[in-house]
C-alpha positions as CSV (number, residue, x, y, z in Angstrom):
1,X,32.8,126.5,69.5
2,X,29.4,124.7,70.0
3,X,29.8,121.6,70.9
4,X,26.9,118.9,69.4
5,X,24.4,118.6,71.8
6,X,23.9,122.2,72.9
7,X,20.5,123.5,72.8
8,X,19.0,126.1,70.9
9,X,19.4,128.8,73.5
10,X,23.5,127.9,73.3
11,X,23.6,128.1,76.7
12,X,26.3,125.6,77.5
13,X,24.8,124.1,80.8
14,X,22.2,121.7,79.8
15,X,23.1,118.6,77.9
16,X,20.2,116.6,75.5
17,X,17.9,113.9,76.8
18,X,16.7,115.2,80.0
19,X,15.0,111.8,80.7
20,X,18.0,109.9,80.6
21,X,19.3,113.2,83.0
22,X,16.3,112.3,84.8
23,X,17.4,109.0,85.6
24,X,20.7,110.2,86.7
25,X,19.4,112.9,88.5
26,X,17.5,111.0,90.9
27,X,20.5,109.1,92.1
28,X,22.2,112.1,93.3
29,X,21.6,112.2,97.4
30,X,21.2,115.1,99.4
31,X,22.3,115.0,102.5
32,X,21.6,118.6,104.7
33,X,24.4,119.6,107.4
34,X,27.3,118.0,106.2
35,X,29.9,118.3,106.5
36,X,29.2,121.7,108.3
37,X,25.6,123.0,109.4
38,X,23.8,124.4,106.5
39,X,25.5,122.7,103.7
40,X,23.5,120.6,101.5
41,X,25.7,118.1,100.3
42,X,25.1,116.2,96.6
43,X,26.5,112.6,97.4
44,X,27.1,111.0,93.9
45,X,27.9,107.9,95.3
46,X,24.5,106.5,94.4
47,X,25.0,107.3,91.1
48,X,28.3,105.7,90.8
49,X,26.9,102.7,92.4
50,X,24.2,102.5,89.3
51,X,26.2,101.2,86.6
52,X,23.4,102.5,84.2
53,X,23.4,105.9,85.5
54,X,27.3,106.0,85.6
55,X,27.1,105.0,81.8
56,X,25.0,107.5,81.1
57,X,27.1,110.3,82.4
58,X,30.0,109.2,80.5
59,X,27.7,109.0,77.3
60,X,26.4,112.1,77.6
61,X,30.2,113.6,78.2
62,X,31.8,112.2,75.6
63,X,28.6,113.3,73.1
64,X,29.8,116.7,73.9
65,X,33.3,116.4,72.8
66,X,33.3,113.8,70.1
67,X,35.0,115.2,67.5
68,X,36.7,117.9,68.7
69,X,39.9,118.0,68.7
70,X,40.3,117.4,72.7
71,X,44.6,116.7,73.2
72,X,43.6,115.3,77.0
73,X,41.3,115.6,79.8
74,X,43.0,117.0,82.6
75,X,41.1,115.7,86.0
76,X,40.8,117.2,89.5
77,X,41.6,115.1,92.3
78,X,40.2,113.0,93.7
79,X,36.0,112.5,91.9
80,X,37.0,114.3,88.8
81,X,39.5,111.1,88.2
82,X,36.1,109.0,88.3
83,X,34.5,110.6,85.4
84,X,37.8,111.8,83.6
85,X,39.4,108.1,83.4
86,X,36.7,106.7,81.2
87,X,36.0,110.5,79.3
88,X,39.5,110.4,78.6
89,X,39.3,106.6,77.5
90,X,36.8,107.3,75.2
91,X,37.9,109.9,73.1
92,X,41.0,107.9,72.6
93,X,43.1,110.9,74.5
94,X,45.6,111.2,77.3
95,X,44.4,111.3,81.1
96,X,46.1,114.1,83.3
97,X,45.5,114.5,87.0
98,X,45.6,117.6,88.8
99,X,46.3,116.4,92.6
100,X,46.9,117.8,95.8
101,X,50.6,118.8,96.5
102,X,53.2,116.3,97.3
103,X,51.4,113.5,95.1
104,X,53.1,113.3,92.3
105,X,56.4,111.8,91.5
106,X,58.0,114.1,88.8
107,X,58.8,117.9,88.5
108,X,55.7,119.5,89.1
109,X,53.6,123.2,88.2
110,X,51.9,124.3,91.1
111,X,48.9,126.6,91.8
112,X,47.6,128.2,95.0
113,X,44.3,129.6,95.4
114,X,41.7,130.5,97.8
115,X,39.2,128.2,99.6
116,X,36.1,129.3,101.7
117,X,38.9,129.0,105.1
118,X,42.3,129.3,103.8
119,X,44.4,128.3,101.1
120,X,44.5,125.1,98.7
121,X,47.1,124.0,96.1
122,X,47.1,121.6,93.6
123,X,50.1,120.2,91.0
124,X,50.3,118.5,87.9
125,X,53.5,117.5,85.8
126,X,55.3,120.1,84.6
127,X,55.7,117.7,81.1
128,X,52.0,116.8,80.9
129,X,50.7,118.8,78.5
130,X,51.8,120.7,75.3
131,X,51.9,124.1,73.9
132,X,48.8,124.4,71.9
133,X,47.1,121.6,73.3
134,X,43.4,121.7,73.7
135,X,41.8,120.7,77.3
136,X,39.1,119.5,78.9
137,X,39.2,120.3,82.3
138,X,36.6,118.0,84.5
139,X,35.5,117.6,87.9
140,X,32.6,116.0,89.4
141,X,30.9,119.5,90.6
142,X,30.8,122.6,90.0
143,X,30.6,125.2,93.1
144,X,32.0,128.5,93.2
145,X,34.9,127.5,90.4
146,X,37.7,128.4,92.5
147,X,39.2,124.6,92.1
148,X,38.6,124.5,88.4
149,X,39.8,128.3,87.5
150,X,42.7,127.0,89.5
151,X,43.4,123.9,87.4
152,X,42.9,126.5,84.0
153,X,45.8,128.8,85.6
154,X,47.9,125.2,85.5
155,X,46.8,124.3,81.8
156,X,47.5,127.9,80.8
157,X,50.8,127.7,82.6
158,X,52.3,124.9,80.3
159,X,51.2,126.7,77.2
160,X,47.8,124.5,76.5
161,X,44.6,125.8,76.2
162,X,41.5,125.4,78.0
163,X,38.9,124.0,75.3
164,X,35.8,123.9,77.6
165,X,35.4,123.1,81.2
166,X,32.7,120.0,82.6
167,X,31.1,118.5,85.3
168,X,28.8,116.1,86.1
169,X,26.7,118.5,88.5
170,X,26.0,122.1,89.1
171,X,24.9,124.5,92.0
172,X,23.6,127.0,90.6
173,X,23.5,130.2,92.2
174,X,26.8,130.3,93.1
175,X,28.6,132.5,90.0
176,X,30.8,129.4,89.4
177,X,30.4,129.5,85.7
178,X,31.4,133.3,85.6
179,X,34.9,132.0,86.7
180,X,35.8,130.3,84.3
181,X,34.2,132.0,81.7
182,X,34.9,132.9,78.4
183,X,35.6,129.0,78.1
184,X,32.7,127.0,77.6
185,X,31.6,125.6,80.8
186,X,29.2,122.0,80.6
187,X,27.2,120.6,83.7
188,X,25.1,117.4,83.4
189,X,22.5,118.5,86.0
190,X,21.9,122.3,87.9
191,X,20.7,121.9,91.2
């Protein structure tokens, strides 16, 4: 599958109109030591406070899937909910949240997995998805992919398939992508 919008390399992490990624670029805040010493942090609440810049996210997401058949857009709690609402909206197909455990009223599918310190889990409803259904599987960023590889394992485990994986932003260098991999993996902006 290759998605419209790719570009001629095929590479899968750059999405068309780098001005208007430009523009959105620029209201992404770095802040350095938080929330430990040495982390650079990407704050994306500027950008969410730009309703132009917001827009444009959501354009350039759904110009990747429109017209693919995309069954839902399964969300990671709590910023992937921001952009998944309205992605989800817009292609006219069903929202599904992955949360943290305990956060969901019905019977529930649940997937450990490893964090930098310790373990993290997180649940979605065991009647949420389909056999056969094709996913989207979207956060706001994309790190080390333990969180999103995570939410795949979930998708996988209710007989659905992981159609491509996207985020809003990037940090590169840090083998995410090969995670999740061989599913196509989309990112706005690479820092």
């Amino acid at each position: 599958m290759q998605p419209p919008g790719l570009g001629s390399e095929g590479e899968g992490h750059a999405l068309p109109s780098t001005d208007r990624l430009g523009y959105v670029r620029e209201r992404v805040r770095a802040i350095p030591d938080f929330p430990k010493p040495g982390i650079l942090f990407r704050d994306i609440t500027p950008l969410l406070a730009d309703p132009k810049a917001f827009h444009m996210v959501i354009d350039a997401l759904v110009e990747q899937f429109i017209g693919e058949a995309v069954d839902a857009i399964v969300a990671i709690e709590s910023r992937g909910f921001i952009f998944g609402a309205p992605l989800a909206s817009r292609l006219n197909t069903s929202f599904v949240p992955a949360r943290k455990p305990g956060k969901l009223p019905a019977e529930t599918v649940r997937v450990e997995y490893a964090l930098e310190y310790g373990q993290g889990s997180l649940e979605m409803h065991k009647d949420a998805l389909s056999p056969g259904h094709n996913v989207v599987v979207i956060d706001d960023l994309l790190a080390t992919g333990g969180t999103a590889a995570a939410v795949g394992e979930l998708v996988l485990a209710q007989g659905a398939n992981v159609l491509a994986y996207a985020f809003v932003l990037e940090l590169g260098g840090l083998a995410g992508r090969s995670r999740l991999e061989p599913a196509p993996v989309f990112s706005l902006i690479t820092f």
